[in-house]
C-alpha positions as a Markdown table, in Angstrom:
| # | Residue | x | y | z |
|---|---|---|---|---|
| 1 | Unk | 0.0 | 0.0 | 0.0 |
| 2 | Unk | 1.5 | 3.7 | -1.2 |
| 3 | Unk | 1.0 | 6.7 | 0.9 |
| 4 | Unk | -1.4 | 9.2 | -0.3 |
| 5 | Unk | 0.5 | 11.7 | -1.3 |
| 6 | Unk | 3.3 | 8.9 | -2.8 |
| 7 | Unk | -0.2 | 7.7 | -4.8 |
| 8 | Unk | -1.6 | 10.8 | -6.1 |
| 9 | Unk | 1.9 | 11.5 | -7.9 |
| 10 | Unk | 1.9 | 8.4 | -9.5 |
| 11 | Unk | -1.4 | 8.6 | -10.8 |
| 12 | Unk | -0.7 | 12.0 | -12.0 |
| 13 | Unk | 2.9 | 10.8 | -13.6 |
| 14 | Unk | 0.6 | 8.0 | -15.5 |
| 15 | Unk | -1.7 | 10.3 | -16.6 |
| 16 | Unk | 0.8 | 12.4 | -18.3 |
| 17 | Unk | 2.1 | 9.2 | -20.1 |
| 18 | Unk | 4.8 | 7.5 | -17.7 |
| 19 | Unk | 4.7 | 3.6 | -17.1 |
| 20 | Unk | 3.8 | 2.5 | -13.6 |
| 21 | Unk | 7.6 | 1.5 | -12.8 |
| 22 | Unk | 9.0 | 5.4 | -14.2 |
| 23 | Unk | 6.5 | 7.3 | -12.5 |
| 24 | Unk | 7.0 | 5.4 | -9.1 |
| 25 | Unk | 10.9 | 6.4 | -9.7 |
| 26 | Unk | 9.8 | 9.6 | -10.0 |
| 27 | Unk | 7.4 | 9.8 | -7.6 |
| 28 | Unk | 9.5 | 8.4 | -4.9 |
| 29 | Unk | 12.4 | 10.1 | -5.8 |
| 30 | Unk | 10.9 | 13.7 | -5.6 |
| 31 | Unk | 8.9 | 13.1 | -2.8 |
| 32 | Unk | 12.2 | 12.0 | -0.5 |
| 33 | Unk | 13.8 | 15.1 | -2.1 |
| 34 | Unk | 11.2 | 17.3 | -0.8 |
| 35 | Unk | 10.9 | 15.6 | 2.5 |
| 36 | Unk | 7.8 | 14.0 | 2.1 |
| 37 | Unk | 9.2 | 10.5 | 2.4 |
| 38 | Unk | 11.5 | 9.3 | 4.3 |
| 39 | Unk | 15.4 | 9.1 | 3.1 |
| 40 | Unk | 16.0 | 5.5 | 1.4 |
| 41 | Unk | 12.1 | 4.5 | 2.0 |
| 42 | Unk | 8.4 | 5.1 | 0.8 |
| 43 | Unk | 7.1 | 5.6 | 4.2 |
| 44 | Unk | 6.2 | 9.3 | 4.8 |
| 45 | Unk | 7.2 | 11.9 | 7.3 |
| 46 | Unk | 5.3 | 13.6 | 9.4 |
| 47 | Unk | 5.2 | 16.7 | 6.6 |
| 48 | Unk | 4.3 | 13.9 | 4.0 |
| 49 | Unk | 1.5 | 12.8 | 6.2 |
| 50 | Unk | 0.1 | 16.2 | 6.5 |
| 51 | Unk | 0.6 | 16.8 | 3.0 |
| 52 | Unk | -1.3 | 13.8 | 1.8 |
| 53 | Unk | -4.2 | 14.5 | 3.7 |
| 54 | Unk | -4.8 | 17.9 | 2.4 |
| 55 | Unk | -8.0 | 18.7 | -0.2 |
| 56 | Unk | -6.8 | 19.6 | -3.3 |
| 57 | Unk | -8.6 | 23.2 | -2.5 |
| 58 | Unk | -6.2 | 23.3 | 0.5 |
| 59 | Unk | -3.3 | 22.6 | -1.4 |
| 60 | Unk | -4.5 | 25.0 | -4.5 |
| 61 | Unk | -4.8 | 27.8 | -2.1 |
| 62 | Unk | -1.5 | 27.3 | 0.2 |
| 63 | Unk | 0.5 | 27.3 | -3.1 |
| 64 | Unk | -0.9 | 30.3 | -4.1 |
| 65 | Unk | -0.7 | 31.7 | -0.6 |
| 66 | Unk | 3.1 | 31.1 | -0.8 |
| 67 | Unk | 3.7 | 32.4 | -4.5 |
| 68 | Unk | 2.0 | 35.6 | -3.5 |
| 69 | Unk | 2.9 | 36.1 | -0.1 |
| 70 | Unk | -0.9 | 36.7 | 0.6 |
| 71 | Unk | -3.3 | 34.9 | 2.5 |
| 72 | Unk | -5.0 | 31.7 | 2.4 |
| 73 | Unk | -8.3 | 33.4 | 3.1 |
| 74 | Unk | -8.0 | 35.6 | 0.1 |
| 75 | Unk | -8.3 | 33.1 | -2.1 |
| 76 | Unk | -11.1 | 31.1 | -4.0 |
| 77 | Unk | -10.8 | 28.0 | -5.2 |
| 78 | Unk | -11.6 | 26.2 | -9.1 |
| 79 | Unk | -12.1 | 22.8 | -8.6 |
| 80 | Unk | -12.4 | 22.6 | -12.7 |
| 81 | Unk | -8.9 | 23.7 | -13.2 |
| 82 | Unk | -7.4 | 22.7 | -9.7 |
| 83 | Unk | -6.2 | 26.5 | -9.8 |
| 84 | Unk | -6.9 | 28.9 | -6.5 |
| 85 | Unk | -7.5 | 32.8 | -7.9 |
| 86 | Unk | -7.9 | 35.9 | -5.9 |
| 87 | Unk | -11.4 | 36.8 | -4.8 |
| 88 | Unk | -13.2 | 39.5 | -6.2 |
């Protein structure tokens, strides 16, 4: 059994065109780069835990948040595009 957030990537890695064997390379390999996993491992760290429990609204709104330097309250979320925008 993958993680959830070690799932979601792969999934998303397939859909863009990757075998099930490249994207789990991937997958694994970026998320222990970002801290998400676990050095050497697939089980996730307490920020990869976090992480994969998020909605993708949470997660469309804290990465805007960041890129912005704004709040998360300020912004709305498109569940069509998986895109968070300011609100009017």
């Amino acid at each position: 059994m993958m993680t959830k957030i070690l799932d979601r990537l792969v999934k998303q890695l397939k859909a863009k065109g990757k075998s099930e064997k490249v994207a789990y390379a991937i997958a694994v390999s970026q998320l222990q780069k970002s801290k998400n996993l676990k050095k050497n491992s697939t089980k996730p760290t307490a920020k990869g835990i976090k992480q994969g429990n998020k909605t993708p609204s949470e997660r469309a709104k804290l990465r805007q948040a960041k890129y912005t330097n704004k709040k998360v309250s300020d912004f709305k979320y498109n569940k069509k595009n998986n895109r968070a925008t300011l609100k009017a």
